[in-house]
SEDREN-74047 format. One record per residue (C-alpha): residue in three letters; x, y, z. Coordinates in pm, 1 decimal. Example, Ala and Ser with C-alpha at 12.3 -4.5 7.8 and 13.67 -1.06 7.14 Angstrom:
BEGIN
+-----+----------+----------+----------+
| res |       px |       py |       pz |
+-----+----------+----------+----------+
| ALA |   1230.0 |   -450.0 |    780.0 |
| SER |   1367.0 |   -106.0 |    714.0 |
+-----+----------+----------+----------+
//
This chain:
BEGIN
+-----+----------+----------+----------+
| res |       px |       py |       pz |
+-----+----------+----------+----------+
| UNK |  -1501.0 |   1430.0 |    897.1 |
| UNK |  -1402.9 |   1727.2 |    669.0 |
| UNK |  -1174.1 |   1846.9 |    415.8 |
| UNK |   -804.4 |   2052.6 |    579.0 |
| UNK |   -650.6 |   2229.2 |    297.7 |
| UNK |   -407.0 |   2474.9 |    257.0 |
| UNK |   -270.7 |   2745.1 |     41.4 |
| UNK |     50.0 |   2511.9 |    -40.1 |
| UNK |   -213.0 |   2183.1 |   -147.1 |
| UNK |   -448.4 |   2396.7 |   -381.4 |
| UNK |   -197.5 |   2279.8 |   -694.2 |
| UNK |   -360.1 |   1943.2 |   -795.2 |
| UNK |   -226.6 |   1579.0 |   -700.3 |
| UNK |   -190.7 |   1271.1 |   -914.5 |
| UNK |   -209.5 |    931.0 |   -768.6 |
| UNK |    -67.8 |    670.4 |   -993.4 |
| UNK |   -182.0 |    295.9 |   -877.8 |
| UNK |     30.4 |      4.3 |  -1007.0 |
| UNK |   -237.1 |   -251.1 |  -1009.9 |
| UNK |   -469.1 |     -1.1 |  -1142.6 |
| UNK |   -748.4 |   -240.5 |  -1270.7 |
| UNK |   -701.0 |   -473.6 |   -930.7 |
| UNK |  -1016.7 |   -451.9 |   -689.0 |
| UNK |   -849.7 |   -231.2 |   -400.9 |
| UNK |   -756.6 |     65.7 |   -711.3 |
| UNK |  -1094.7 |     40.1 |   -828.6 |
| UNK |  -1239.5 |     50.2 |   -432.7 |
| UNK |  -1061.8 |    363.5 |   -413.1 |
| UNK |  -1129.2 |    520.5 |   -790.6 |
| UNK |  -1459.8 |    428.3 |   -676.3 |
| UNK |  -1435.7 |    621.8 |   -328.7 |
| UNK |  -1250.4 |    915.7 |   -463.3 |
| UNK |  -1489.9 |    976.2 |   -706.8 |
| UNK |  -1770.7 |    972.5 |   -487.6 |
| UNK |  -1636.8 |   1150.5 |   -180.4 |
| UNK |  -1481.8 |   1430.3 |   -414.0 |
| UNK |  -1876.7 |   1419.1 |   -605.8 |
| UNK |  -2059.0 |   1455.1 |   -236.6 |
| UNK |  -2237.2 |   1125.4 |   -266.3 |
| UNK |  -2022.4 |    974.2 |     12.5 |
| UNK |  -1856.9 |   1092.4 |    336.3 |
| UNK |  -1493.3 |    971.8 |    387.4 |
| UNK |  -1500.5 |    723.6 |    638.7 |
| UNK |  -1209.8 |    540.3 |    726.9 |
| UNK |  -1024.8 |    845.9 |    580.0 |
| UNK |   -792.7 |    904.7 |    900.8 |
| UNK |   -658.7 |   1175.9 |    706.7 |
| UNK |  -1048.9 |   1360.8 |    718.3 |
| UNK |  -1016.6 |   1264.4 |   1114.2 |
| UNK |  -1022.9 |   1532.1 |   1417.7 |
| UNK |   -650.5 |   1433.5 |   1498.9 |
| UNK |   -515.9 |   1571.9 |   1154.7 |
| UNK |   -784.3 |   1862.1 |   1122.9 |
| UNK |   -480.9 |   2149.4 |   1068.5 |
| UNK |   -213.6 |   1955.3 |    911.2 |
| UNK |   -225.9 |   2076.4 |    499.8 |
| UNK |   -311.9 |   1824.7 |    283.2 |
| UNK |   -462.2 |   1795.9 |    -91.9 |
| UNK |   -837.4 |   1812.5 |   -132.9 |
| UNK |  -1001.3 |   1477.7 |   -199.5 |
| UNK |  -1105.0 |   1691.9 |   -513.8 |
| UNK |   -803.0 |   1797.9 |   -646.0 |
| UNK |   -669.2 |   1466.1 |   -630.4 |
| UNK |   -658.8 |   1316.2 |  -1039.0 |
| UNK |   -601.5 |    923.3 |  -1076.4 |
| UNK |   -373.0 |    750.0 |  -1326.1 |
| UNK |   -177.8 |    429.7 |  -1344.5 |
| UNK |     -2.0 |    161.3 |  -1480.3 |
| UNK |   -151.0 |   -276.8 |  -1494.0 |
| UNK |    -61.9 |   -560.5 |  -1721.6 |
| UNK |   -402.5 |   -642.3 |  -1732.5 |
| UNK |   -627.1 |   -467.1 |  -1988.4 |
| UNK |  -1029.4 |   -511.2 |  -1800.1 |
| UNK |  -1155.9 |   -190.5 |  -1814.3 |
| UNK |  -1255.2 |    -19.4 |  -1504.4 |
| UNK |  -1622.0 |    -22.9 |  -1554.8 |
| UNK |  -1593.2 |   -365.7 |  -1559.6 |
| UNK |  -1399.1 |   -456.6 |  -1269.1 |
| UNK |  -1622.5 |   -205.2 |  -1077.6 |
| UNK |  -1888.4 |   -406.6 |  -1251.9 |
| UNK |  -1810.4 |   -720.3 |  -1062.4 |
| UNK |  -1722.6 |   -520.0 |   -742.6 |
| UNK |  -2108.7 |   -435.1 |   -768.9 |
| UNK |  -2216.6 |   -792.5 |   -878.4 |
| UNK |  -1996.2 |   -899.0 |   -543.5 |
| UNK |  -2216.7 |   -733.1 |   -311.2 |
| UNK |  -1943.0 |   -461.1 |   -195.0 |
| UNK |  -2007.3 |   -159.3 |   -415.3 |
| UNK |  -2404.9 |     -6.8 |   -424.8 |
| UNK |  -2530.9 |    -30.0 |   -749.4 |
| UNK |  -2664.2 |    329.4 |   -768.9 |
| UNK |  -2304.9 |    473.6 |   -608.5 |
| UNK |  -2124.0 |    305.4 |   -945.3 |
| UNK |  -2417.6 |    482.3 |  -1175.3 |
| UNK |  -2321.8 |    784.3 |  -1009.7 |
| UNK |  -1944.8 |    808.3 |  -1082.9 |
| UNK |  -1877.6 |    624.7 |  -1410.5 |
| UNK |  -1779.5 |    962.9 |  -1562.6 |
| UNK |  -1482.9 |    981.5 |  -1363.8 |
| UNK |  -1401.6 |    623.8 |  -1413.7 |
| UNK |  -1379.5 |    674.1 |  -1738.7 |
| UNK |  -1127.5 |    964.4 |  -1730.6 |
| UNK |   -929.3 |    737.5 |  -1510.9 |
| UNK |   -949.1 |    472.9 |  -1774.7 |
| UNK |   -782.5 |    776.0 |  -1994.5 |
| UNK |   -498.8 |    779.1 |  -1822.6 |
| UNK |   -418.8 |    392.6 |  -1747.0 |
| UNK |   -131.6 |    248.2 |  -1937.7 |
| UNK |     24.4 |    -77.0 |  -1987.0 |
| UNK |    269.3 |   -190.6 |  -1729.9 |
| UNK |    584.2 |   -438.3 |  -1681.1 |
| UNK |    554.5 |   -744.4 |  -1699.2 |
| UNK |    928.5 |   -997.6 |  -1667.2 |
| UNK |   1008.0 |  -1147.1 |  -2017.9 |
| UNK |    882.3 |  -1558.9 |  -2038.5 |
| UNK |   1145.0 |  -1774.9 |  -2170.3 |
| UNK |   1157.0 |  -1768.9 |  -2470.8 |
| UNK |   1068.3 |  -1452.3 |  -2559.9 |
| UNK |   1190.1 |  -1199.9 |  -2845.8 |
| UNK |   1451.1 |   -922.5 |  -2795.9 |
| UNK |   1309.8 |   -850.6 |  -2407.5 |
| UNK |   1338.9 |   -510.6 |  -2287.1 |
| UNK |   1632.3 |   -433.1 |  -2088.3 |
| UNK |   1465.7 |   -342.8 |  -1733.7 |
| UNK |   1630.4 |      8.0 |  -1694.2 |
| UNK |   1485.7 |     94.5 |  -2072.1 |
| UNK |   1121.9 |    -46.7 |  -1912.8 |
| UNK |   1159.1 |    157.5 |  -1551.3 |
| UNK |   1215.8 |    474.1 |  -1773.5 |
| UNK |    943.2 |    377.8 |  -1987.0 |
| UNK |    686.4 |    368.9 |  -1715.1 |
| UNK |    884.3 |    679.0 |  -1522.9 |
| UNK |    778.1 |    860.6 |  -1895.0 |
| UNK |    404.1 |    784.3 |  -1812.1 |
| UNK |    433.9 |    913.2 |  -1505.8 |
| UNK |    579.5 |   1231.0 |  -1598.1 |
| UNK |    346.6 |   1285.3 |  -1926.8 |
| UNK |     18.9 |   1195.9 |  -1643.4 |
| UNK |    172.9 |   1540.0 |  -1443.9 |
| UNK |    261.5 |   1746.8 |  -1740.5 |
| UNK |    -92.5 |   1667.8 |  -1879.1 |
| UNK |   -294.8 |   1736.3 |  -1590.4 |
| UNK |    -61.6 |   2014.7 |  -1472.5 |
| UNK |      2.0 |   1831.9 |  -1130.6 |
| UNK |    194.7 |   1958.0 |   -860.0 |
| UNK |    330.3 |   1626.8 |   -816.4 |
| UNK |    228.3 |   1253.7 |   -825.6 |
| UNK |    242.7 |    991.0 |   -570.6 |
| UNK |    280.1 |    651.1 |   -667.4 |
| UNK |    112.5 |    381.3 |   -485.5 |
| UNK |    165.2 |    -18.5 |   -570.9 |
| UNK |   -138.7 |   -237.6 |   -502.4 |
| UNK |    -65.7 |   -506.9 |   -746.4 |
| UNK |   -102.1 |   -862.8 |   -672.0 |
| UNK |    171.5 |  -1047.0 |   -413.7 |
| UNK |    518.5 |  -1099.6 |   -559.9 |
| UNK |    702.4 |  -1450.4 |   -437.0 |
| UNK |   1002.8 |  -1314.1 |   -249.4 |
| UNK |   1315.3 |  -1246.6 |   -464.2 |
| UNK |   1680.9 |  -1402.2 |   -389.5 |
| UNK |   1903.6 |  -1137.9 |   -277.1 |
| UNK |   2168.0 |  -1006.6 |   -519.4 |
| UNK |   2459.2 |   -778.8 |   -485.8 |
| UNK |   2321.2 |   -557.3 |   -714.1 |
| UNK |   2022.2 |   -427.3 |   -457.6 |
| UNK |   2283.4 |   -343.9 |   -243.4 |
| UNK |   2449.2 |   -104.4 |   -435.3 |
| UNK |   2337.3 |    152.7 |   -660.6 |
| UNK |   2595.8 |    165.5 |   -919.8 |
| UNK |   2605.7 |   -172.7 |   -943.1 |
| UNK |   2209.1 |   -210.8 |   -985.5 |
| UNK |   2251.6 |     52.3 |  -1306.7 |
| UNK |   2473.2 |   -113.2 |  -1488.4 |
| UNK |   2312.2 |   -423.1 |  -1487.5 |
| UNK |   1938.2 |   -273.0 |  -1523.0 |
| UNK |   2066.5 |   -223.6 |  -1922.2 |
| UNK |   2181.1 |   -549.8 |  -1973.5 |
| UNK |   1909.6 |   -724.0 |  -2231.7 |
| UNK |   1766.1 |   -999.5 |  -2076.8 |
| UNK |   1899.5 |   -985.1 |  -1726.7 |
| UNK |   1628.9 |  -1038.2 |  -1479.2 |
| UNK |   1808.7 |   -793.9 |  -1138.0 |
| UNK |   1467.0 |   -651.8 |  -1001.3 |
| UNK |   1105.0 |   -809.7 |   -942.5 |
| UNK |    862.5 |   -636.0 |  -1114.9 |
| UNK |    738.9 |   -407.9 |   -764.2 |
| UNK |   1061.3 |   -310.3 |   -783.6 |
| UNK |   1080.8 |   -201.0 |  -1175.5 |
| UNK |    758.7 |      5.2 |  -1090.7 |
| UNK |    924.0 |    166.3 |   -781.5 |
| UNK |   1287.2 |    259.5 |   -959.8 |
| UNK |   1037.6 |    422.8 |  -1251.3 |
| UNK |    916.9 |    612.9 |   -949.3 |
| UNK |   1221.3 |    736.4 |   -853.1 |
| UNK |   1314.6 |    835.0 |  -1220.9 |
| UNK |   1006.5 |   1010.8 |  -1273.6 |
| UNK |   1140.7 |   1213.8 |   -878.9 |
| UNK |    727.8 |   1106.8 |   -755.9 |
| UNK |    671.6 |    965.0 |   -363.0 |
| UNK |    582.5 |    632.5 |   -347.2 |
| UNK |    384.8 |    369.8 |   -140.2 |
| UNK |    418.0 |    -42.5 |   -141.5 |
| UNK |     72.7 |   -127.5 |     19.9 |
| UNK |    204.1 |   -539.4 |    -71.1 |
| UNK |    420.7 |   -750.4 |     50.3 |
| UNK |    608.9 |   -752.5 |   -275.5 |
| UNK |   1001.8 |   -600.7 |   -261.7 |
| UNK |    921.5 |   -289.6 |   -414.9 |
| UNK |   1145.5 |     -4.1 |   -290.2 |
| UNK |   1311.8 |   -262.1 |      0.3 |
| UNK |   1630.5 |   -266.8 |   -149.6 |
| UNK |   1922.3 |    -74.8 |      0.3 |
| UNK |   2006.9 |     47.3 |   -363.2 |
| UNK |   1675.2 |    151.4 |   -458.4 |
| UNK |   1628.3 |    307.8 |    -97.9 |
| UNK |   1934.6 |    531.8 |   -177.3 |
| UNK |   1840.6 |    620.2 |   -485.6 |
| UNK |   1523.0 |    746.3 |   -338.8 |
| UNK |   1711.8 |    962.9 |    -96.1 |
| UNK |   1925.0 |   1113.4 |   -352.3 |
| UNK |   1612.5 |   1174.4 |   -578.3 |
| UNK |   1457.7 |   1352.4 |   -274.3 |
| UNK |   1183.0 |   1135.3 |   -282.0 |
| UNK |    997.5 |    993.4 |     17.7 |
| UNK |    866.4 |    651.6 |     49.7 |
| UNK |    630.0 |    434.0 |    285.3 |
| UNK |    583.5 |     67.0 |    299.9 |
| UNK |    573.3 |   -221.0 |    360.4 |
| UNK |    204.2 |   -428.3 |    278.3 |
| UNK |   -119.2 |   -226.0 |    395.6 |
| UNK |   -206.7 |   -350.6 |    742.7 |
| UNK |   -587.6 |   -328.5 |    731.3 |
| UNK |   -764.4 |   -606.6 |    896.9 |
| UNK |   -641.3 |   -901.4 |   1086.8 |
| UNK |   -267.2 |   -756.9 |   1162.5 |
| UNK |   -385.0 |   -395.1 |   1266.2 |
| UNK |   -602.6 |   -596.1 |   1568.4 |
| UNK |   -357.4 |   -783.6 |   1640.9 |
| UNK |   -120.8 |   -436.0 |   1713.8 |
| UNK |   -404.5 |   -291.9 |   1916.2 |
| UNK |   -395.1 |   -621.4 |   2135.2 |
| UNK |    -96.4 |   -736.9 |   2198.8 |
| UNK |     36.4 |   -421.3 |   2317.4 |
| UNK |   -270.9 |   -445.4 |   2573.4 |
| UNK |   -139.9 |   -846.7 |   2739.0 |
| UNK |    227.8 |   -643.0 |   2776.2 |
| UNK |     89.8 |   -393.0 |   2935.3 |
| UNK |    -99.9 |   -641.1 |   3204.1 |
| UNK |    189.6 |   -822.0 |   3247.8 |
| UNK |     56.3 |  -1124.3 |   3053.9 |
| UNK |    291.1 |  -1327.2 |   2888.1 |
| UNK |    179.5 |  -1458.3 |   2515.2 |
| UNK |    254.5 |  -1844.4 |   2477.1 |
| UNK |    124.1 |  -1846.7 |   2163.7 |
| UNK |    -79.8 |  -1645.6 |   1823.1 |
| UNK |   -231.5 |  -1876.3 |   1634.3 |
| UNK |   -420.9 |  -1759.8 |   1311.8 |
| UNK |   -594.6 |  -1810.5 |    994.8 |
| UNK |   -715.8 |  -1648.8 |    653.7 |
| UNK |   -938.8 |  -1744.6 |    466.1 |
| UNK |  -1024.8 |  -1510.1 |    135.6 |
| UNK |  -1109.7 |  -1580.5 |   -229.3 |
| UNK |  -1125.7 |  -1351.9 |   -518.9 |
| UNK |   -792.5 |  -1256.5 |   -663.8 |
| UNK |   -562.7 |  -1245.8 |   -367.3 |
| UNK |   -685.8 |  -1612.6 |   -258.1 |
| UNK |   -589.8 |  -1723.2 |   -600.2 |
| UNK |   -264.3 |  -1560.3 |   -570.3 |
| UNK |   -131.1 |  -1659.2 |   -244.7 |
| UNK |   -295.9 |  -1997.3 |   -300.6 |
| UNK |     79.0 |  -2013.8 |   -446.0 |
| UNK |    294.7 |  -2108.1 |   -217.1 |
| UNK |    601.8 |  -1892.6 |   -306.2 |
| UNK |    407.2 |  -1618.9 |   -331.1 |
| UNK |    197.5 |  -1671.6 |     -0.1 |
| UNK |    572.4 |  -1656.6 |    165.0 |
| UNK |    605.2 |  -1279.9 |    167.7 |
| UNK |    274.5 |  -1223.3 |    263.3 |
| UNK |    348.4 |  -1476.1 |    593.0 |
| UNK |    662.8 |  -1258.3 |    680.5 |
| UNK |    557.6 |   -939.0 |    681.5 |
| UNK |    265.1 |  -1026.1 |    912.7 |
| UNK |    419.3 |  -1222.8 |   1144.4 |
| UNK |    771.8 |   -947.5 |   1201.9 |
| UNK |    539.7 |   -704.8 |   1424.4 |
| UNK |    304.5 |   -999.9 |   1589.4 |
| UNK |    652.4 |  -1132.2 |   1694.5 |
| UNK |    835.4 |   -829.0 |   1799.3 |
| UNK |    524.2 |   -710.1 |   2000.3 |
| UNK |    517.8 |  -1044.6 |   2179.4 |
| UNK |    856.5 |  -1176.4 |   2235.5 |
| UNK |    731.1 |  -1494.3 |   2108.7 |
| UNK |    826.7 |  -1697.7 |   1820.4 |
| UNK |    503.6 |  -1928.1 |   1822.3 |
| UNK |    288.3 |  -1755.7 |   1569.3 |
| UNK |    141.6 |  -2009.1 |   1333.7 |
| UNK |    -28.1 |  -1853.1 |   1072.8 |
| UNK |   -167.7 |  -2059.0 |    757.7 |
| UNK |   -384.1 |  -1835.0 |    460.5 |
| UNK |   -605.1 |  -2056.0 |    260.7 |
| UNK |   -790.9 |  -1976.0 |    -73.5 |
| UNK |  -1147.8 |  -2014.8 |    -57.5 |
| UNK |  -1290.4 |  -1936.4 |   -370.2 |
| UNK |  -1659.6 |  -1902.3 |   -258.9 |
| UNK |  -1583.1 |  -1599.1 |    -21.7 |
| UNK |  -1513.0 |  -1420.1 |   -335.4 |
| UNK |  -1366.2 |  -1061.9 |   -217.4 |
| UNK |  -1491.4 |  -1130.6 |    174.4 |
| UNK |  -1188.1 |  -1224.3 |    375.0 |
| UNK |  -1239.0 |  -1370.7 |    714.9 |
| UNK |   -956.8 |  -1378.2 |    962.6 |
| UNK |   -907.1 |  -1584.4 |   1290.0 |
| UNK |   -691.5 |  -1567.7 |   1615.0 |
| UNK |   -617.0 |  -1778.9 |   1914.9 |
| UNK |   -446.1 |  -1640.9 |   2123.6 |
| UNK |   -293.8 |  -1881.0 |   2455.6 |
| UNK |   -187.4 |  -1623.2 |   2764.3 |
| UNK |     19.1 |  -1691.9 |   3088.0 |
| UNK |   -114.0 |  -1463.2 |   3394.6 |
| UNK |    -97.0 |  -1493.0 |   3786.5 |
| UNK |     20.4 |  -1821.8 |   3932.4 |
| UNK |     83.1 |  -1966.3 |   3616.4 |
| UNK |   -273.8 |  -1963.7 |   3509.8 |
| UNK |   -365.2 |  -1980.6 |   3131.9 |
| UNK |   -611.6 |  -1766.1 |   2917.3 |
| UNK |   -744.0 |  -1760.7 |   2636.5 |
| UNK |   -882.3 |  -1467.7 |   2379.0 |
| UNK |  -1025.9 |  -1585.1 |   2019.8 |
| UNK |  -1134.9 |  -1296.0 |   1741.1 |
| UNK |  -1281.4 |  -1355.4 |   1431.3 |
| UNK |  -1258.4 |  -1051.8 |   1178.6 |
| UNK |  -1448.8 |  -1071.5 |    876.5 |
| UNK |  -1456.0 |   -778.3 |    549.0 |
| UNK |  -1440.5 |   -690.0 |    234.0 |
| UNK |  -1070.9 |   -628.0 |    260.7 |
| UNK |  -1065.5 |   -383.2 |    -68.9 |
| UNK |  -1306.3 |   -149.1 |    155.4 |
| UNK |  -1026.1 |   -105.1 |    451.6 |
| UNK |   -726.8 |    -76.5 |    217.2 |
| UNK |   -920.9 |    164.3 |    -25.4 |
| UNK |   -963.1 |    425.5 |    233.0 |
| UNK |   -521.7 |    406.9 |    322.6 |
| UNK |   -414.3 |    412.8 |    -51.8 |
| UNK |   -643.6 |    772.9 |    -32.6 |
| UNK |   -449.6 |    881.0 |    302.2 |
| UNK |   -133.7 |    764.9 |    179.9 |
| UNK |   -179.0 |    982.1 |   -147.0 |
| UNK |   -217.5 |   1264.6 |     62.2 |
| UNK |     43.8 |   1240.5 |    334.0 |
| UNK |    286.4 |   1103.2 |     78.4 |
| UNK |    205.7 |   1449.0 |    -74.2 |
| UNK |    282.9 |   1661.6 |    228.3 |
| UNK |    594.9 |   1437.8 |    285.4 |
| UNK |    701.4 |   1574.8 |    -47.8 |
| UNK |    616.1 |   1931.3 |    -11.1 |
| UNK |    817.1 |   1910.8 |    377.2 |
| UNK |   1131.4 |   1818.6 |    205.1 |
| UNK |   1137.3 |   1455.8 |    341.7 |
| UNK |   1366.5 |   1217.9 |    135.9 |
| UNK |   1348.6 |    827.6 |    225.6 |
| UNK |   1181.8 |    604.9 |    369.0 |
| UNK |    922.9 |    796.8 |    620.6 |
| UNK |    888.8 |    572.0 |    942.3 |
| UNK |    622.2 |    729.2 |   1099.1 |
| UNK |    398.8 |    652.1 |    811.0 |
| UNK |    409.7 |    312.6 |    947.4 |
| UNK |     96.4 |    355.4 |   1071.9 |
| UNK |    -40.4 |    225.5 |    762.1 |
| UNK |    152.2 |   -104.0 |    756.9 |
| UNK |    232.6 |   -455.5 |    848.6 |
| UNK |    631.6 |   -425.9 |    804.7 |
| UNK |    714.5 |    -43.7 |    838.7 |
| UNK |   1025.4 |    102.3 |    605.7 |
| UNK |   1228.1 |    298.7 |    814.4 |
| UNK |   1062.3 |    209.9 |   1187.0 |
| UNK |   1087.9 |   -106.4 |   1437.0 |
| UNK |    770.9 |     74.5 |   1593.6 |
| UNK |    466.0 |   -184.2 |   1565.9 |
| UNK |    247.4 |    -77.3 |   1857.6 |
| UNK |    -95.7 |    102.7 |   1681.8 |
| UNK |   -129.7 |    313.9 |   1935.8 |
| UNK |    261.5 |    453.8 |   1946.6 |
| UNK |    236.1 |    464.6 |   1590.5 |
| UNK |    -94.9 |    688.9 |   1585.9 |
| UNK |    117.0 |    919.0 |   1832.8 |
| UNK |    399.0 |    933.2 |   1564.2 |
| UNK |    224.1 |    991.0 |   1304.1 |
| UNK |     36.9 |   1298.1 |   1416.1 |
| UNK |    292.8 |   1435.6 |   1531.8 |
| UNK |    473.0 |   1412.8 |   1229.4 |
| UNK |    219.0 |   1566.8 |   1011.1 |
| UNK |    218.6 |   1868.1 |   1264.2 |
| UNK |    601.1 |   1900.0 |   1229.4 |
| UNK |    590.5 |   1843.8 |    820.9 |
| UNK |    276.0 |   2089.9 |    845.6 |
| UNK |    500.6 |   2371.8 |   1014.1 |
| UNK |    760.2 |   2314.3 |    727.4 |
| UNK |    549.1 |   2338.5 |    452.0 |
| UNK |    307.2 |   2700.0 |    591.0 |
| UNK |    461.5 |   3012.3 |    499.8 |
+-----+----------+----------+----------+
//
């Protein structure tokens, strides 16, 4: 592992998490702060790996870390409990609470949807420029070259399609009526991204920036963009295997799986609108790398497992003959520790995306996810491929 900078990265980066008090921000607050302070190497970084060792990317150091939750636990505290939890060392958290508390500095409150009921609420468009202004003032006070934008709030139930995310003008218009509820919250915090012209990430399932308006306005903004919902445990084995019974000439009968987790996101999905978009989005690639339809896959919240998440698979396989198989995996992790490590890459190749010109969704940066933006790629291996090469073309672009 090492650091591969460049004279175009030495201006400082800002990474702005929505969710910024959740556990995965504070994993990586946590990590930043004590990879950029030499008290830990950055594994799982595949952005410190041998395959991207030339590509020009921002110093873990000169990376500065802002953002925007509804939520108002301070930092300390949530790292606090990460500690208490068993997943952060005790004398790691000593070690860093200075920069945790500059962080803290620069968190800010962020949107929450009106309740029935409530006073005068805030036309949308007046709240997506009011978090696009935090943004901006987090740059202009830190003198940033730019800032990339990453949501890791909690799961969003998914939205019923209007024709207002279809069409930009349309979405505008009706962003300033008072009251009017067009966009899910992910997707509030993504348009403010756009406004405030900073890449952006959706590591969740929520909508975010998957809306053909908000995807346009994007391009037009020349900013680029990467989603959909981090793919760090269960789903990224399943798109190193399945790929492997195609290539065998094994036929999949049928994926069977399970999640079990507690902590926040059990308590979230544990609703069952909410658990919906988190079932899509890891069933689209399990199903397109199969050809099969029978992928049961049920999440429960188990509130003893705390921020552990353990993940199951049966899988049911047709070879020679007509003969049957069978391969079972369990997978079991702190699941803030594997996406903590992507939000850090994704700063950082988000960055060079920006600094190569890219506008748009950025498909090979599907590596990182269950549902890619801008890619029908969900083989791990063909997307490793991509994305190097990628970063070699965007590095080319961006070296004098």
């Amino acid at each position: 592992m090492h650091e591969n900078t460049h004279a175009w990265s030495h201006g400082r980066t800002g990474l702005w998490l929505v969710g910024a008090r959740g556990s995965v921000a504070t994993t990586a607050v946590v990590g930043l702060a004590a990879i950029s302070m030499r008290l830990a190497p950055p594994t799982g970084c595949v952005t410190a790996g041998d395959d991207l060792a030339d590509v020009p990317l921002p110093a873990f150091d000169d990376i500065v870390v802002g953002g925007h939750d509804v939520t108002d636990t301070p930092l300390t505290k949530r790292a606090e409990h990460l500690v208490g939890a068993g997943m952060l060392p005790t004398t790691l958290l000593h070690g860093v609470l200075p920069r945790l508390a500059a962080t803290e500095a620069d968190l800010r409150p962020g949107y929450s949807p009106p309740r029935p009921g409530d006073d005068a609420p805030e036309p949308q468009g007046a709240a997506a420029r009011r978090l696009a202004q935090d943004i901006v003032e987090f740059r202009e006070r830190h003198d940033l070259a730019r800032v990339v934008v990453v949501d890791v709030s909690s799961t969003e139930p998914l939205v019923e399609h209007l024709p207002e995310h279809d069409d930009l003008d349309l979405l505008r218009a009706a962003l300033e009526t008072p009251g009017r509820q067009v966009l899910p919250a992910s997707s509030v915090a993504a348009y403010a991204a756009v406004l405030a012209g900073a890449p952006y990430a959706c590591f969740t399932p929520s909508t975010g920036m998957g809306l053909p308006a908000l995807e346009r306005a994007a391009v037009e903004a020349g900013v680029p963009v990467a989603g959909q919902d981090g793919k760090t445990g269960q789903t990224w084995l399943r798109t190193v295997l399945a790929p492997a019974f195609a290539s065998r000439g094994l036929r999949v009968l049928s994926w069977s799986g399970t999640n079990l987790l507690g902590g926040g996101d059990g308590a979230t999905l544990a609703d069952p609108a909410a658990v919906q978009s988190k079932l899509v989005s890891k069933n689209r690639g399990l199903q397109d790398l199969t050809g099969t339809t029978v992928t049961p896959l049920h999440i429960d919240n188990v509130p003893d497992l705390g921020d552990v998440k353990v993940a199951w698979d049966h899988v049911h396989v047709e070879g020679f003959l007509g003969s049957r198989a069978t391969l079972q995996t369990t997978w079991s992790a702190y699941d803030s520790m594997l996406a903590a490590p992507m939000v850090l890459d994704l700063a950082r190749l988000l960055a060079l995306a920006h600094a190569a010109g890219r506008r748009g969704p950025v498909g090979e940066l599907g590596f990182f996810f269950k549902d890619p933006w801008g890619s029908d790629v969900h083989a791990f291996a063909e997307q490793g491929r991509a994305l190097v090469g990628w970063a070699a073309e965007a590095a080319r672009a961006v070296e004098p």
